[in-house]
N, C-alpha and C positions, 0 to 999 in steps of 0.2 A: 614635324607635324604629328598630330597625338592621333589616335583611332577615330575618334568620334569627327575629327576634322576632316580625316581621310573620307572615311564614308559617305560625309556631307561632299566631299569634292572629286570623288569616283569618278564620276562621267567627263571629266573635263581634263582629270590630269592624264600624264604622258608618264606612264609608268614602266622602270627600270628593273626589271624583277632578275636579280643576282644569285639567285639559289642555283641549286646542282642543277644538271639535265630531268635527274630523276625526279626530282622533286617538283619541279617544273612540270613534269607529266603528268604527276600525281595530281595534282591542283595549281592551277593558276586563276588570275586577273584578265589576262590578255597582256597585254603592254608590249613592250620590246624584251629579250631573257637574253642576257648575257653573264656567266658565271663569274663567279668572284676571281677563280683562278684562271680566267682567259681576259678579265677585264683590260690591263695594260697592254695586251695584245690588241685587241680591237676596241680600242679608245675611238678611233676615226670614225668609228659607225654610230656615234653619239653626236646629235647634232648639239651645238654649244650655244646656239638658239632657242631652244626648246626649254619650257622649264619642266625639268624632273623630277620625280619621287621616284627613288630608291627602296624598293623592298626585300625583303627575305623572310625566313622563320619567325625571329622574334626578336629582331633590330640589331645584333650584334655585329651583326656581318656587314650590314646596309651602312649602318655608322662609320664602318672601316670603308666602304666605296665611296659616300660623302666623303671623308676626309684626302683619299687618294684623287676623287677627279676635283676638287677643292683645289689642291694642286696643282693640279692639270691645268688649273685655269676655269673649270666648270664656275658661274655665279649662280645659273639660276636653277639651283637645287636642294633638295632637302630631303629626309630619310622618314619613313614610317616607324616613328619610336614604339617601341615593343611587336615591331613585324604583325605578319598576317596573325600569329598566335592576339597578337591583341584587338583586331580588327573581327578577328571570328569568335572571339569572347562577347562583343559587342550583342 
């Protein structure tokens, strides 16, 4: 999902925000925040009903959690390409 999609669908999505703790303090969305390096840990608190966007900084990261709950069996998901860095360019 590109920025200008994201923005268009803000209010409606269920968003996965995988940045640090601190990062996460600094600014966020709201959504659910589980970090990149606890995500295989607490996979269970993801519901796999839900459809998800994946965010972080500037999509690197998010791309590698897409591909891991992809994995996992997640279908209905997808990542914010170029992170909030491209959402807040907007």
């Amino acid at each position: 999902m590109n920025a200008t999609q994201f923005k268009q669908a803000l209010t409606h999505l269920n968003l996965l925000d995988i940045r640090t703790p601190r990062e996460w303090e600094n600014f966020n969305l709201g959504g659910f925040h589980i970090s990149l390096d606890t995500l295989l840990e607490r996979i269970d608190e993801i519901s796999k009903e839900k459809n998800w966007v994946i965010i972080c900084y500037n999509g690197t990261q998010s791309l590698i959690a897409l591909r891991l709950l992809k994995a996992k069996g997640f279908t209905h998901i997808d990542h914010l390409e170029g992170g909030l860095e491209a959402y807040l360019s907007l």
